[in-house]
N, C-alpha and C positions, 0 to 999 in steps of 0.2 A: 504493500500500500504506500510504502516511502521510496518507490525505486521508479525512475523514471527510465522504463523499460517492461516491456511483457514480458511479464514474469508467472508462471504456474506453482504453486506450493502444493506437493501430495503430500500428508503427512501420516503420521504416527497411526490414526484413527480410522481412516481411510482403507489401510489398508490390514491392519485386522478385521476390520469388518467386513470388507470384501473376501476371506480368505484368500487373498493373496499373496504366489508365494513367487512371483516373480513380477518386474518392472512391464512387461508385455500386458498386465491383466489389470496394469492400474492406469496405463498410459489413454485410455479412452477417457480420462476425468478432462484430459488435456486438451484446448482448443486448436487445429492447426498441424498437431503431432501424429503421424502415422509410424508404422513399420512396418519390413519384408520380410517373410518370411521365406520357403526357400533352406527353413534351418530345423533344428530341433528345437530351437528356443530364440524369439527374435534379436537376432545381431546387429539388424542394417535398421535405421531410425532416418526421421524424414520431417524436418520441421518446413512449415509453409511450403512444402512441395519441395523441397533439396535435399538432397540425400543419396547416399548408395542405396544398393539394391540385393550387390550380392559380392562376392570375392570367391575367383576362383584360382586360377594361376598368377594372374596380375595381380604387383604390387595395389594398396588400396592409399589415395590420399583420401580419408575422411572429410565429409561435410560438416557434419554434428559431432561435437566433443564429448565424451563421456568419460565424468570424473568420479572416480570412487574412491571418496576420502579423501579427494586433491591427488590420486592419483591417475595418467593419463591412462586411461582404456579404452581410445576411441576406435571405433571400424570391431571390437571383440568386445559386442555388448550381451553374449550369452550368461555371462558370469553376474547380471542384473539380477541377483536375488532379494528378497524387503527384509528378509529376519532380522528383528532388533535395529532395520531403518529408521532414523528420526523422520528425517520425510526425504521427498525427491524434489529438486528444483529446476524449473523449465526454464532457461530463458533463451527468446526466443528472438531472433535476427542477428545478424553477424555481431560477434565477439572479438572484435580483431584487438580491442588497448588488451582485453582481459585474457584471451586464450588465443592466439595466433591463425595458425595457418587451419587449423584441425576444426576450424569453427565457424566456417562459413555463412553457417545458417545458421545456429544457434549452436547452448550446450545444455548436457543434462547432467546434473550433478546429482549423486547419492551420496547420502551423508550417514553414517550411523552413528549410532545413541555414543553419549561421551561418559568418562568414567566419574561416577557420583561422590560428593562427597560424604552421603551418610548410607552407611550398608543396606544394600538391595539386593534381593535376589528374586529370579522370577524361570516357572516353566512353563511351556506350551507346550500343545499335543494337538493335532489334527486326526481325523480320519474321514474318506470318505467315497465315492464310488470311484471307479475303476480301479481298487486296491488301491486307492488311494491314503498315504498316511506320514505323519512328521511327528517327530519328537524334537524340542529346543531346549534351552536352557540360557540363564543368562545369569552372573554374578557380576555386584561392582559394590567400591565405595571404598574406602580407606587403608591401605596398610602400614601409613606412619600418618604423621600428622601431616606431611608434605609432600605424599605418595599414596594417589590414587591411582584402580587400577578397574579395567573392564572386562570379564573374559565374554563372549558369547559364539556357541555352538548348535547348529540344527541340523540334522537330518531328514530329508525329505525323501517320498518316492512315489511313484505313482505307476501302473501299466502302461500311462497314453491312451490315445484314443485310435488307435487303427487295433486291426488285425491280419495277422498274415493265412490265408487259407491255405498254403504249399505246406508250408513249415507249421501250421499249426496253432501257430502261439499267437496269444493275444498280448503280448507285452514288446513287439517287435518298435514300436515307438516309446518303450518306455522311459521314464523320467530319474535319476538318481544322483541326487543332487547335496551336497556336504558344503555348508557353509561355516566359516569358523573365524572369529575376529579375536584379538589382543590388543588393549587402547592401556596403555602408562600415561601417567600426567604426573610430573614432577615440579611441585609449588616452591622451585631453589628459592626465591626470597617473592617479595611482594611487588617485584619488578621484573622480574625472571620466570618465563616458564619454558618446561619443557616436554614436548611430546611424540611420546613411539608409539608407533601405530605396527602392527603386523596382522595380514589378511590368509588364509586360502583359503580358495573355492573350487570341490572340486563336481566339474560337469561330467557324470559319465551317463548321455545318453543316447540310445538307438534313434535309429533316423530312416523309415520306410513309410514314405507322405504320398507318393503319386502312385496311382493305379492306370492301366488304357484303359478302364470304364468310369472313371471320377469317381469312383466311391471312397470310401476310408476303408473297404477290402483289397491288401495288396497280394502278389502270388511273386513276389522275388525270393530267389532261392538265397539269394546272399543279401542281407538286409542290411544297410548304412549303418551308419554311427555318426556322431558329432558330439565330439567329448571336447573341454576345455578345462584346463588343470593353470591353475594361476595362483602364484606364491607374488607376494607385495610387503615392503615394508617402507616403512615412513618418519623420518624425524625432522620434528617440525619448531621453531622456538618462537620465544615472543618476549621481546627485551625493551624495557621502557629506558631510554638513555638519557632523559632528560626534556632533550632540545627535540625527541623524535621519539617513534617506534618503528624500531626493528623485526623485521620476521622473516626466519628463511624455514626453509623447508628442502629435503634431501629426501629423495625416492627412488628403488629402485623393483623392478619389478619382472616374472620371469612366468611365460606363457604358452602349454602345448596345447595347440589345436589339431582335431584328428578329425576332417569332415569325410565322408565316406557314403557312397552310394551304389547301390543294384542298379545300372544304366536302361538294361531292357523292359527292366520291372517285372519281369519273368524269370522261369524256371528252363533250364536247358533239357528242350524237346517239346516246348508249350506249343510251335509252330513250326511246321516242315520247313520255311521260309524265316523264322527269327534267328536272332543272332544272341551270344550271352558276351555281357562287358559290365565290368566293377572300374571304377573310377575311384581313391582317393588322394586328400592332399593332407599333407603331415605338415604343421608349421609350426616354426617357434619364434616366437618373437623373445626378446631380451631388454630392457629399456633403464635409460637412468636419468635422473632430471633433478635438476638444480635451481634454487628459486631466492632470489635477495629483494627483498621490498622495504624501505623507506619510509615512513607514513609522518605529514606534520603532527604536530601536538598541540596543545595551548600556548606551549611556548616559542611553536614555529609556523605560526602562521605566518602566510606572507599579505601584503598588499593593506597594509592593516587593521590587521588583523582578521581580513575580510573573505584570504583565500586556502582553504586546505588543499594539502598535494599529496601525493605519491609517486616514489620514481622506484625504480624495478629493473634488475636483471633476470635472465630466464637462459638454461639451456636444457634440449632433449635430446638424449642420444637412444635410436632405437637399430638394433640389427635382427633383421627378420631372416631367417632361413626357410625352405620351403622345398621338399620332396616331392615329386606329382607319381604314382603307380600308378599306370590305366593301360588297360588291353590291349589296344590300339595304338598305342605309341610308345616310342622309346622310354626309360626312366628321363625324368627331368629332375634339375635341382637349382635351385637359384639364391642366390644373396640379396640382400637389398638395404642397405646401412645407410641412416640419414642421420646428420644432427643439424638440430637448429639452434642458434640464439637470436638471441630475442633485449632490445632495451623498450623499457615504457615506460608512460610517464601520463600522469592527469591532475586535472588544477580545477577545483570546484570552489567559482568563484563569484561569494552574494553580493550582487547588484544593487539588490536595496533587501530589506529586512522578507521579503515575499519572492523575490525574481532571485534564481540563479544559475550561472551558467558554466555549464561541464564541457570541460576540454580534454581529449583523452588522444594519443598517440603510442604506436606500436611501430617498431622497425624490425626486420626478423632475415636473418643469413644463413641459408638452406642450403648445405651439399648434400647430394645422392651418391651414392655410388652401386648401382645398380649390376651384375653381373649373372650371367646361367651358362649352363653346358651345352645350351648353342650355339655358343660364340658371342653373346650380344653382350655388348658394355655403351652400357649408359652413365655418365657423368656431370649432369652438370651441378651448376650452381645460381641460387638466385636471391636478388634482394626481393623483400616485398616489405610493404606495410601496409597499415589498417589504421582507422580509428574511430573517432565519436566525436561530433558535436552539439550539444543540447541544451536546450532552455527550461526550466524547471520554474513554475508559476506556485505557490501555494497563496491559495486561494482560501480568506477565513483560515476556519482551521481544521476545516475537514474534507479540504475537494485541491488535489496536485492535478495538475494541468502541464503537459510539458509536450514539447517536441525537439525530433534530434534527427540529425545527419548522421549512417556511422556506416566504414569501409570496413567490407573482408576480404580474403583469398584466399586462393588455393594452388597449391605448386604443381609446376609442370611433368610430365611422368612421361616413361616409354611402355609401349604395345612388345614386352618381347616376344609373347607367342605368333604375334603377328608378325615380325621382321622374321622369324625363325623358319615361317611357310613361304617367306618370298621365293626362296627357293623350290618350294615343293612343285612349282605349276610352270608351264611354261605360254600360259594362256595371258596375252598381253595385259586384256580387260583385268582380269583377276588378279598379275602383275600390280598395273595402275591403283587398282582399290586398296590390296593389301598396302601399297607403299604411301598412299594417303592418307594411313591411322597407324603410322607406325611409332607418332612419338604424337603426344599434344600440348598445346600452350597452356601458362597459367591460366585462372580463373579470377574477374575482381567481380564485385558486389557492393553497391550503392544501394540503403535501406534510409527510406524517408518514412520516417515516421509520427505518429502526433494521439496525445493519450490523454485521458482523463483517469484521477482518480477518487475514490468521494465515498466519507461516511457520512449515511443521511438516516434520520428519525433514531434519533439521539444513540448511532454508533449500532441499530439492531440491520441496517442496511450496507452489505461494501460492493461495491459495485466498480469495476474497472474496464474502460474502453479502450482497445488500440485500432489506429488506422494504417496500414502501411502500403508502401510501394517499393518493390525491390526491382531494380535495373542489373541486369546481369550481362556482362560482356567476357564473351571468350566462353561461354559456358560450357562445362565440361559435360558430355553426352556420353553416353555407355549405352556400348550394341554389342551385336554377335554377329563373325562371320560360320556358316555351317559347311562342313567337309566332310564328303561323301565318305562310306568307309565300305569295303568287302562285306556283302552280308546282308547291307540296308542299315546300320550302324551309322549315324551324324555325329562327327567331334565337333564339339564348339569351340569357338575360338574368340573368349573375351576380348574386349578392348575398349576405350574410352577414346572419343574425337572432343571436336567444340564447333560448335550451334555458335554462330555470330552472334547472336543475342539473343535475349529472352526476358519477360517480365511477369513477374508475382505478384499481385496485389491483393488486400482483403483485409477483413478486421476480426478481434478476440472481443468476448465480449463475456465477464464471468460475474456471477451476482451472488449473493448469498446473503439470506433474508433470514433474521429469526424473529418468524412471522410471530410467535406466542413463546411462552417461557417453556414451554414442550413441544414445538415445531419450528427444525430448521431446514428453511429449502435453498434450494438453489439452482443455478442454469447455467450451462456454460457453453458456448457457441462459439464454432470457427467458421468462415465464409471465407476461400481462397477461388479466383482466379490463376493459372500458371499455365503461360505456353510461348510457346517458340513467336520470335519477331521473325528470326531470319533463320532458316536453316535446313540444309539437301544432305543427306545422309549420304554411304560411301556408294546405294543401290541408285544412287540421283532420286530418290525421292523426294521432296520438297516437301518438307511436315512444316513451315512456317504458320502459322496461325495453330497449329494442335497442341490441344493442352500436354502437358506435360505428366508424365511417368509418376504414379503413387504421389497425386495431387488431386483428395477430391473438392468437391467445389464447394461442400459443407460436412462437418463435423457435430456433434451437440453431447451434451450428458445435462441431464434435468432429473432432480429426485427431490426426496426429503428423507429428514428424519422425526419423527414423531415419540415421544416417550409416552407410552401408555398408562407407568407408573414409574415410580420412582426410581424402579431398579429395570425395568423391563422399556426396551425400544426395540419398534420394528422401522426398519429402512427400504427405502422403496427407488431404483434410480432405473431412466431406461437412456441406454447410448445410441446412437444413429451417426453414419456417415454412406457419404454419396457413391455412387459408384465410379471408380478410376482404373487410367490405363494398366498395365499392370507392369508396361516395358515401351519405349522409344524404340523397341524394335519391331514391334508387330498392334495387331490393334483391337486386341483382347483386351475385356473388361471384369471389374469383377462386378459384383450387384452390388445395389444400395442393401441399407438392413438396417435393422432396429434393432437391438438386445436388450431384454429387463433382464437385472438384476434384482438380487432382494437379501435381505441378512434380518432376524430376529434375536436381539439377544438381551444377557440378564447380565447388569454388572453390579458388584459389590464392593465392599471395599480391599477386598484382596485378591476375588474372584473374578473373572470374565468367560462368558462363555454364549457362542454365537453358531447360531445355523445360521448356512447360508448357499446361496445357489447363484449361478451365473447363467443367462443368455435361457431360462427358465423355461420359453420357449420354444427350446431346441431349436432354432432356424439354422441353415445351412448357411453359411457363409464363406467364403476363400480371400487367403491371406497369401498369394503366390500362384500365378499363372505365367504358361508359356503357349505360345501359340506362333510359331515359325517352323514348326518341323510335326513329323507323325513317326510314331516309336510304336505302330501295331501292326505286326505281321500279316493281321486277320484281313485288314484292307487295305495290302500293297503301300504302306507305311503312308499315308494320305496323310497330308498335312493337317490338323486338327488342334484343337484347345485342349488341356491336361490343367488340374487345378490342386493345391491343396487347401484343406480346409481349414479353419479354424475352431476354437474350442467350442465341442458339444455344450447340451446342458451337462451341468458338474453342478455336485451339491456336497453338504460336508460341514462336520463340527467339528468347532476350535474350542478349547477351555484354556484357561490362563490361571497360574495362582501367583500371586506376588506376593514374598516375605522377608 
């Protein structure tokens, strides 16, 4: 309400009462915010219509930034578990003074609970259909007078929601998921603090989502996987010097992902004419990141007294490795090591006792070093920057009014699986195409925007409006070229170009009314616009004026909650969003759809406990469509749509005890 910026808060409450147990199941609160699925658990995020989609060979430069506890997670947002989240925070349009290159569009940040200073402990336990079930735990609060400490551990697990009819089993999507945090906080004086943070999460789950009949019945004999195992640890200070504060922060962080799939979706012999092919990618990423920020004080104000600042060093260093096994093609393996630094700098500075204006600036020095067993070396290097400009109105004392300028980007990248086929063809056209997307340019991003924000009818109304317009030049586009294979077998062959231009436009709009001292409601709306100004694909297509890829054109989430008595509330919320492309490369949709939600629960003063169910009227929906190829033997591999769905009805109780 004090941040002149759209901003989304999920918190604490939210998403126990939703029984959710991951960032996917709470992200429909959020106006604007989509995900791809494509995965076992959503990875690829999409604010106002930007965003990835998917990673498969090719290096990924991230749109949307995902921080976990201030550490960098972005492009590998499977490891988004809520256990003992404080809340999650959206903000929404480029980032560029606060988070660099990785934030084009915006960032999400999860935050979890911090260590108490007076002893707490607390358990959870879920169960509920599809062998659905969790056990947590959670300790914190004192071990000297000056050393506080958090531990928190859950297990979760679940079947999923497909089955396989070859193999039998109904757990072939199953869920198996191991959350585990370590928070120290060391009170060295009343100027000094210090804080270690240590994370792992581990994702071990299966991954059998498409069928050739669209159902959630598959028949692959050899069923996916997409596991993510990620160890992070974190030390962070906060030094009052007097004239300033100080804070750095030291992270470094260590990441295997093992995404894996049945290509035919079948069993070998299912069709006289099919082919059998397994595809996986093994990748590790490595990362370490360095963070020194400056902050004025009372005694360092400047301009007098009238401006606070912050000035900032920043560096990331990430080395991604990456194995590719698949049928059809040789072993691949590839490198891909970037570091960036980064200085910033911002000056918020009041005009008059009501007006004030934010000045924010980011410079950021990007090397790649890109290399694989192709042959292909990629190197470059690049300046960019980003920033913010904005005017901040408070108005009385309960309505900010503000609007801002603010710049992102994104760095430039090579196609190696594409330069690696130029040789495969000796067909000119196909020549010329492949060497047309064999590397792309930066991306920049101009976000004009203009907000209200206002408590009205003595603080039981908050109401926040944004208007934006995003200008995108050079914009980065992700396609596929498809390569015949022996058999009727299509490899694909990621890559990303750039669309001359493109624009976003639309508004957030979220309310939350506590209509009576036992009813709070609320509504929360996204209305985007996003489509190409200028732009011919490598097919000479000309998609200029088409909306843009996992952009629908409205979003919504509207409920309430109502307390029946004093200890008993039932919750009632229903989500909707429009129907969108599913890919800039074909012209597959998914449907619109509605989902109610609902939770009923009893809280005490140590107790919680809550039924709850999701999407209540089982509607069919899909989260990941492909539609440029046919993968069915039965009719001469015909080109056809393939879908995966998203969550059935689920239902299930949580209890809580806290002591």
């Amino acid at each position: 309400m004090e941040t002149a910026a759209s901003i989304s808060v999920l918190d604490e409450s939210l998403i126990f009462e939703s029984g959710a147990q991951h960032l996917e199941e709470i992200l429909g609160n959020a106006p604007n915010v989509n995900y791809a699925s494509g995965t076992a658990r959503a990875r690829y995020f999409q604010i106002r219509g930007v965003g990835d989609r998917s990673q498969f060979q090719e290096p990924l430069n991230p749109s949307v930034g995902l921080l976990l506890d201030g550490i960098d997670f972005s492009g590998i947002g499977s490891l988004g578990t809520t256990f003992d989240v404080e809340q999650v925070e959206i903000l929404r349009g480029p980032q560029g003074t606060l988070h660099g290159a990785n934030a084009l569009a915006g960032l999400i940040s999860i935050n979890s609970n911090t260590p108490s200073d007076e002893p707490y402990h607390y358990l959870e336990g879920s169960v509920g259909d599809y062998d659905t079930y969790s056990l947590g735990g959670v300790s914190t609060g004192p071990i000297t007078d000056s050393l506080l400490y958090r531990v928190a551990l859950q297990q979760f697990y679940s079947d999923g929601y497909q089955k396989n009819d070859f193999t039998g089993d109904d757990d072939n999507a199953d869920r198996d998921e191991l959350t585990s945090r370590i928070r120290l906080r060391w009170l060295a004086s009343e100027r000094h603090t210090l804080d270690l943070g240590m994370t792992y999460i581990d994702m071990d789950n299966g991954y059998d989502a498409f069928s050739l009949d669209n159902t959630r019945t598959t028949l692959s004999d050899q069923p996916g996987k997409d596991t993510q195992e990620s160890f992070a640890a974190s030390l962070a200070t906060n030094s009052d010097l007097h004239a300033a504060t100080l804070e750095t922060r030291l992270s470094v962080a260590k990441t295997d992902i093992t995404y894996a799939y049945d290509e035919d979706w079948t069993f070998e012999g299912f069709d006289p004419d099919g082919y059998t092919s397994y595809d996986q990618y093994d990748r590790k990423r490595h990362s370490i990141s360095a963070e020194l920020r400056l902050l004025s004080n009372a005694q360092s104000r400047l301009f007098n007294d009238r401006s606070d600042w912050v000035i900032g060093a920043y560096h990331l260093g990430n080395k991604e490795d990456l194995d590719r096994t698949y049928t059809f093609a040789p072993f691949f393996t590839s490198k891909n090591d970037t570091d960036s630094y980064a200085l910033f700098a911002q000056l918020d500075t009041a005009l008059t006792d009501q007006l004030t204006l934010i000045t924010g600036l980011r410079w950021e020095y990007r090397d790649t070093d890109y290399s694989d067993n192709n042959g292909v070396d990629f190197n470059p290097d690049d300046d960019m920057w980003g920033g913010r400009l904005a005017l901040e109105y408070q108005w009385r004392d309960n309505t900010l009014v503000y609007g801002s300028v603010s710049r992102g980007y994104r760095a430039e990248g090579v196609n190696g699986a594409i330069l690696a086929n130029v040789e495969s063809t000796d067909a000119p056209d196909v020549i010329n195409a492949l060497e047309s997307v064999s590397t792309f340019d930066e991306e920049t991003l101009i976000n004009y925007e203009m907000g209200v924000k206002s408590r009205l009818l003595d603080n039981r109304l908050q109401a926040r409006i944004a208007l934006f317009y995003m200008d995108r030049d050079d914009q980065q586009v992700r396609g596929s070229l498809l390569i015949p294979q022996d058999g009727g077998a299509t490899t694909f062959v990621d890559y990303t170009s750039n669309a001359a231009a493109g624009n976003n436009y639309g508004t957030e709009i979220e309310i939350d009314w506590r209509a009576t001292n036992k009813l709070l409601l609320w509504a929360n709306v996204g209305l985007l616009k996003a489509e190409f100004d200028d732009y011919v694909n490598v097919f000479e297509e000309d998609l200029s004026g088409r909306e843009q890829a996992h952009a629908p054109k409205y979003q919504y989430a509207t409920g309430g909650r109502y307390d029946l008595t004093e200890h008993l509330f039932l919750r009632i919320e229903v989500q909707g969003k429009d129907s969108y492309y599913f890919s800039d490369r074909h012209s597959e949709q998914s449907d619109d759809y509605n989902l109610v939600n609902a939770s009923l629960g009893w809280e005490q003063a140590r107790w919680r406990v809550v039924l709850w169910g999701r999407n209540l009227t089982d509607e069919d929906y899909t989260v990941r469509g492909f539609g440029s190829f046919g993968n069915d033997p039965r009719n001469g591999y015909v080109t056809e749509p393939y879908y995966q769905f998203g969550e059935p009805r689920v239902y299930g109780l949580t209890a809580a005890y806290a002591f």
